[in-house]
Chimera marker file (.cmm) of the C-alpha trace (Angstrom):
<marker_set name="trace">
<marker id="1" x="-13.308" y="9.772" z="-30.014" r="1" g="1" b="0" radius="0.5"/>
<marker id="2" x="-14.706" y="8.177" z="-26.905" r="1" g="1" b="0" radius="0.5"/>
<marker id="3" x="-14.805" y="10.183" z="-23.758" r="1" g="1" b="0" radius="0.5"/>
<marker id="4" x="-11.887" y="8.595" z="-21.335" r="1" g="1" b="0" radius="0.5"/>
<marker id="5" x="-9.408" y="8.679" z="-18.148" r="1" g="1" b="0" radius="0.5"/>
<marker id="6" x="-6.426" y="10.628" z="-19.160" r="1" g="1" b="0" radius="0.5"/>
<marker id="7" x="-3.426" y="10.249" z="-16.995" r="1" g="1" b="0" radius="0.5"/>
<marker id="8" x="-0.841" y="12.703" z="-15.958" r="1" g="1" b="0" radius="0.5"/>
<marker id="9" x="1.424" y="10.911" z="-14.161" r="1" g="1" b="0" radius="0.5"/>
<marker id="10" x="4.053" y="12.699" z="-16.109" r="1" g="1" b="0" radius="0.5"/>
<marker id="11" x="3.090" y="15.608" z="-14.465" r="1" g="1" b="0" radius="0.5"/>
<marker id="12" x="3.174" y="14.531" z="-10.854" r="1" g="1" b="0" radius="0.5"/>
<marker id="13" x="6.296" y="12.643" z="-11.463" r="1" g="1" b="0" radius="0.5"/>
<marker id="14" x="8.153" y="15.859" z="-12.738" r="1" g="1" b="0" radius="0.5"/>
<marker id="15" x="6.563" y="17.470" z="-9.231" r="1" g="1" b="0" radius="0.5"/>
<marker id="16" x="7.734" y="15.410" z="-7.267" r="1" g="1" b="0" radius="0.5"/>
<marker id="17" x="11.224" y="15.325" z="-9.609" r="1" g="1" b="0" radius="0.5"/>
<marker id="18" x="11.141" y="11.528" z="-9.157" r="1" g="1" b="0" radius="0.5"/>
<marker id="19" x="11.983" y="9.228" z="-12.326" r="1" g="1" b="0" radius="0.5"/>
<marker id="20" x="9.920" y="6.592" z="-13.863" r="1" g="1" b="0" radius="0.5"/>
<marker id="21" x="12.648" y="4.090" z="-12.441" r="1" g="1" b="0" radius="0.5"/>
<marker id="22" x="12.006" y="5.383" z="-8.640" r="1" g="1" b="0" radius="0.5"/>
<marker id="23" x="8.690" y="4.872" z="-8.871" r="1" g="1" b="0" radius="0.5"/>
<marker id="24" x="8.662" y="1.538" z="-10.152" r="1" g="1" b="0" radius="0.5"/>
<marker id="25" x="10.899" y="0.460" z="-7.604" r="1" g="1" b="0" radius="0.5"/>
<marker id="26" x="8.972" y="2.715" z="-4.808" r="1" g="1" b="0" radius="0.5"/>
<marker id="27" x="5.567" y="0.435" z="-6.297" r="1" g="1" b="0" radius="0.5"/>
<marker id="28" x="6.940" y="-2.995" z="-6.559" r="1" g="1" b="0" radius="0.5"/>
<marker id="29" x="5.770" y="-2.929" z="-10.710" r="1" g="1" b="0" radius="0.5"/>
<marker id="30" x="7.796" y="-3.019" z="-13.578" r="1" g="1" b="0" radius="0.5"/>
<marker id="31" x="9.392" y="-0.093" z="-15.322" r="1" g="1" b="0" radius="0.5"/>
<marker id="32" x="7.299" y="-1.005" z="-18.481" r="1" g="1" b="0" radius="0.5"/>
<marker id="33" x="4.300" y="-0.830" z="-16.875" r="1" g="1" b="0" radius="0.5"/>
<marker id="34" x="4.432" y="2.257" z="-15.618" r="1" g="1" b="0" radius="0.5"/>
<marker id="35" x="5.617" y="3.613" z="-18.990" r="1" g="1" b="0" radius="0.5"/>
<marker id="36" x="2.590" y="2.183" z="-20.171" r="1" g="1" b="0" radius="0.5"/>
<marker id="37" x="0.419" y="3.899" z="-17.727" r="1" g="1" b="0" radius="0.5"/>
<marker id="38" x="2.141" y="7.118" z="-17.827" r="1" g="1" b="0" radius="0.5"/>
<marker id="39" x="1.530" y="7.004" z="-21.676" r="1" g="1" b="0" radius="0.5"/>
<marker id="40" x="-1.835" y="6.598" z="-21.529" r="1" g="1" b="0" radius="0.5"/>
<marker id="41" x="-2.032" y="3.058" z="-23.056" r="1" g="1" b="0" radius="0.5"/>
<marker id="42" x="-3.338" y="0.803" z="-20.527" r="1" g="1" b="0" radius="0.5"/>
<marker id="43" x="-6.373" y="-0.523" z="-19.937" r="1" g="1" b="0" radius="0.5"/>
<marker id="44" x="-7.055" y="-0.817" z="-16.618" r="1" g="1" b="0" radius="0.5"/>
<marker id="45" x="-5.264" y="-0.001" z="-13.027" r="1" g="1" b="0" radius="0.5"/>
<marker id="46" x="-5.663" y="-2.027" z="-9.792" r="1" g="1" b="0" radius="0.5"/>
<marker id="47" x="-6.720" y="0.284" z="-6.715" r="1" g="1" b="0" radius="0.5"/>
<marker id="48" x="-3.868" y="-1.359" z="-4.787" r="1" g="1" b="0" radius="0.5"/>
<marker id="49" x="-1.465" y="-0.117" z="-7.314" r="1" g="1" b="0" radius="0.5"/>
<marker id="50" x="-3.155" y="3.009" z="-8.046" r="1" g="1" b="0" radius="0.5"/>
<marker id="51" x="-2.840" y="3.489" z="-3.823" r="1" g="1" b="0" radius="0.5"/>
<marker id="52" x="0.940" y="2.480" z="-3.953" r="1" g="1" b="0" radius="0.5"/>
<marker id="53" x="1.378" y="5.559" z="-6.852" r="1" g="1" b="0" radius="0.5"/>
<marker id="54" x="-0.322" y="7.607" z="-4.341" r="1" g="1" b="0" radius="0.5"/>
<marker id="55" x="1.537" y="6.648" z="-1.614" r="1" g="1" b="0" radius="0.5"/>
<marker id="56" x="4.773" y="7.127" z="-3.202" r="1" g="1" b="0" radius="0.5"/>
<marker id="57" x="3.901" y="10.391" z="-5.275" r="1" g="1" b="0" radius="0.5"/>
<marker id="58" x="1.814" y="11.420" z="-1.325" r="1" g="1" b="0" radius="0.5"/>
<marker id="59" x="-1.120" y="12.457" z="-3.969" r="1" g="1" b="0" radius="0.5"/>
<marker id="60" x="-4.698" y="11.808" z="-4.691" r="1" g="1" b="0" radius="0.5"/>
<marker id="61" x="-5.856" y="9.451" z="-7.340" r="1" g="1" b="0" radius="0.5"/>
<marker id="62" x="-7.435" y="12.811" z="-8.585" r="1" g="1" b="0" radius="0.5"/>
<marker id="63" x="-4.197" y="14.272" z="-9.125" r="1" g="1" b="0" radius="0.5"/>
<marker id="64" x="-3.269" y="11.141" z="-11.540" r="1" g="1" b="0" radius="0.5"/>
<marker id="65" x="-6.058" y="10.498" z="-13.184" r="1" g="1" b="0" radius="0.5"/>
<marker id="66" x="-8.632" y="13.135" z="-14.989" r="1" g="1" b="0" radius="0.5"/>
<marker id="67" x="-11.927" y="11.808" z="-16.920" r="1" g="1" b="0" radius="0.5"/>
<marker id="68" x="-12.542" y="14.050" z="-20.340" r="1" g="1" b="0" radius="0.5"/>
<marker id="69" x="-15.188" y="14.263" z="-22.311" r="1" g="1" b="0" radius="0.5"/>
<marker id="70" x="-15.322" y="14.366" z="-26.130" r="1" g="1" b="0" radius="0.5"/>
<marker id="71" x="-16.572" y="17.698" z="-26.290" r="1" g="1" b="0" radius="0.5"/>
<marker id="72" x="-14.033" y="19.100" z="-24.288" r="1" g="1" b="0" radius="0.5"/>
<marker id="73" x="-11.628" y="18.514" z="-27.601" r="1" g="1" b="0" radius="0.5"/>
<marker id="74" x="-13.809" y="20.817" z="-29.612" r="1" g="1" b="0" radius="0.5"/>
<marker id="75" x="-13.966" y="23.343" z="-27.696" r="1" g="1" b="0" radius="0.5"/>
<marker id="76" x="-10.294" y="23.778" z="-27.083" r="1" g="1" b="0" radius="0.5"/>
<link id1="1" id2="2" r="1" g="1" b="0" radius="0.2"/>
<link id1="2" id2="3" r="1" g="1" b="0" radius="0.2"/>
<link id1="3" id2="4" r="1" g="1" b="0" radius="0.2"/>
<link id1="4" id2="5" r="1" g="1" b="0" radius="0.2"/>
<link id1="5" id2="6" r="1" g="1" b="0" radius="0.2"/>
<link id1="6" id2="7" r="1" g="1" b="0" radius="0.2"/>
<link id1="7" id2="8" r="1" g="1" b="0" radius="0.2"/>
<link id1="8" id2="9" r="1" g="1" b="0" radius="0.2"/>
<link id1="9" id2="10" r="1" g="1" b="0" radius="0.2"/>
<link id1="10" id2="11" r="1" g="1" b="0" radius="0.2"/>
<link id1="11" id2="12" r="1" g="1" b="0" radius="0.2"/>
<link id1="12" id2="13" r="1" g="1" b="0" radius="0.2"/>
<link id1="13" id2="14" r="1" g="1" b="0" radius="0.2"/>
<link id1="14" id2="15" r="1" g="1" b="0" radius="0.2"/>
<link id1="15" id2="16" r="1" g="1" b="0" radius="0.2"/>
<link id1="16" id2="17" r="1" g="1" b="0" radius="0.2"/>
<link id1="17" id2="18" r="1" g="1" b="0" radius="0.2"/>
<link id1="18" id2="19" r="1" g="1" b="0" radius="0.2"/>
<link id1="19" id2="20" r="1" g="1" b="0" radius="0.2"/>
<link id1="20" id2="21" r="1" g="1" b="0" radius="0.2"/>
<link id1="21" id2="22" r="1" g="1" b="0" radius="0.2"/>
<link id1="22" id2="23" r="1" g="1" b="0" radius="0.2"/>
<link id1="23" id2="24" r="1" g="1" b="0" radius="0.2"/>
<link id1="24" id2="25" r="1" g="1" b="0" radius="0.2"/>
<link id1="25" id2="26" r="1" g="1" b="0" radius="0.2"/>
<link id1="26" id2="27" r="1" g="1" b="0" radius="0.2"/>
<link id1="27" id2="28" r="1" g="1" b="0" radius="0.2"/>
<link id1="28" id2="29" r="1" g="1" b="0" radius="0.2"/>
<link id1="29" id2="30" r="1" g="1" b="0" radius="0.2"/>
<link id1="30" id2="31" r="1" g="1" b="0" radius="0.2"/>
<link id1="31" id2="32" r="1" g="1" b="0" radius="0.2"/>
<link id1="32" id2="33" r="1" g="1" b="0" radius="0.2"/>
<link id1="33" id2="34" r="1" g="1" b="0" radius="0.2"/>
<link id1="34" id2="35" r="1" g="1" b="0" radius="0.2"/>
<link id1="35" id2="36" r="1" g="1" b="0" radius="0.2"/>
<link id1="36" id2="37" r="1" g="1" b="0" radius="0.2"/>
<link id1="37" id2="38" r="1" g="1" b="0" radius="0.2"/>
<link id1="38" id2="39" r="1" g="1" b="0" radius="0.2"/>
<link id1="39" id2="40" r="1" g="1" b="0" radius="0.2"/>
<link id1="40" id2="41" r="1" g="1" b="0" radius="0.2"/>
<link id1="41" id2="42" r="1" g="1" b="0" radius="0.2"/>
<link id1="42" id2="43" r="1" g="1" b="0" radius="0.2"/>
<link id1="43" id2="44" r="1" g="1" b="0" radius="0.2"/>
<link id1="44" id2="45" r="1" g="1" b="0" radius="0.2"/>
<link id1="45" id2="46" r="1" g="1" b="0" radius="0.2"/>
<link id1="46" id2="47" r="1" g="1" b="0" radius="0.2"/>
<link id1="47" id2="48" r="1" g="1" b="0" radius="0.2"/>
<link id1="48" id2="49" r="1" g="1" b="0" radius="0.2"/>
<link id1="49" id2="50" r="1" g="1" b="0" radius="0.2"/>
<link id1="50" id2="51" r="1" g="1" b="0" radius="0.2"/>
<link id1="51" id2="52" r="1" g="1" b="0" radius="0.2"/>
<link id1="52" id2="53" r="1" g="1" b="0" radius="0.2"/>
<link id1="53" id2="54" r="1" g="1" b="0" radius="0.2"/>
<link id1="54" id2="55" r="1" g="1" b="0" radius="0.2"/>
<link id1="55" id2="56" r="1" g="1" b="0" radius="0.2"/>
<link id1="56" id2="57" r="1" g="1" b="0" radius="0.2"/>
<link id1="57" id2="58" r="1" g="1" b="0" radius="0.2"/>
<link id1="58" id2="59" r="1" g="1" b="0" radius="0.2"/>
<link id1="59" id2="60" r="1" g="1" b="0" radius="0.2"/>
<link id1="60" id2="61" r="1" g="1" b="0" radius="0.2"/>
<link id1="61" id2="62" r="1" g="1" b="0" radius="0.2"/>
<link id1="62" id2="63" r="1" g="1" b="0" radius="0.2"/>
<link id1="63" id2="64" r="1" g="1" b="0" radius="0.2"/>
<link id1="64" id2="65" r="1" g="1" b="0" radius="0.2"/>
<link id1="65" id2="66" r="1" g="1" b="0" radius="0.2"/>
<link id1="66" id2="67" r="1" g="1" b="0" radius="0.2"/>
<link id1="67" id2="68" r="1" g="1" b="0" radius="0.2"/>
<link id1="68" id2="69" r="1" g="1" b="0" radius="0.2"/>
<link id1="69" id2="70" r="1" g="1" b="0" radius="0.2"/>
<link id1="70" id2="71" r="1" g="1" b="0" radius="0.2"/>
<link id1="71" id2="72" r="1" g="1" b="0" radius="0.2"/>
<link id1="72" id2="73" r="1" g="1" b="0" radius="0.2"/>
<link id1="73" id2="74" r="1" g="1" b="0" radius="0.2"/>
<link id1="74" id2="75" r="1" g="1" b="0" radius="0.2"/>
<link id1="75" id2="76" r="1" g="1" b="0" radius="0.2"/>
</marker_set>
């Protein structure tokens, strides 16, 4: 497995005990789309939406996103 960006926008979501729907609205982006982020399957975010989520969430990208290397797997 590569190394990669995990997300946990699941986590600050249930923080901030806001819904998927809220924060799509709260953005401007589509309900979809932040399914797909919060799932881990996209591909790419723009900074101005990544600074919306922020905004809305009042987090740090940090808090969102977390970079993991493959060896981190193993040794778990």
């Amino acid at each position: 497995m590569k190394d990669k960006i995990e997300v946990n926008l699941d986590v600050m979501l249930a923080k901030r005990k806001m819904s998927v729907t809220e924060l799509a609205e709260r953005v401007g982006i589509t309900i979809s789309n932040i399914s797909i982020l919060k799932n881990g399957k996209a591909k790419a975010i723009r900074f101005e939406t990544l600074a919306s989520i922020c905004e809305a969430l009042d987090c740090q990208p940090g808090e969102i996103l977390y970079y993991r290397k493959d060896d981190e797997n193993e040794e778990n």
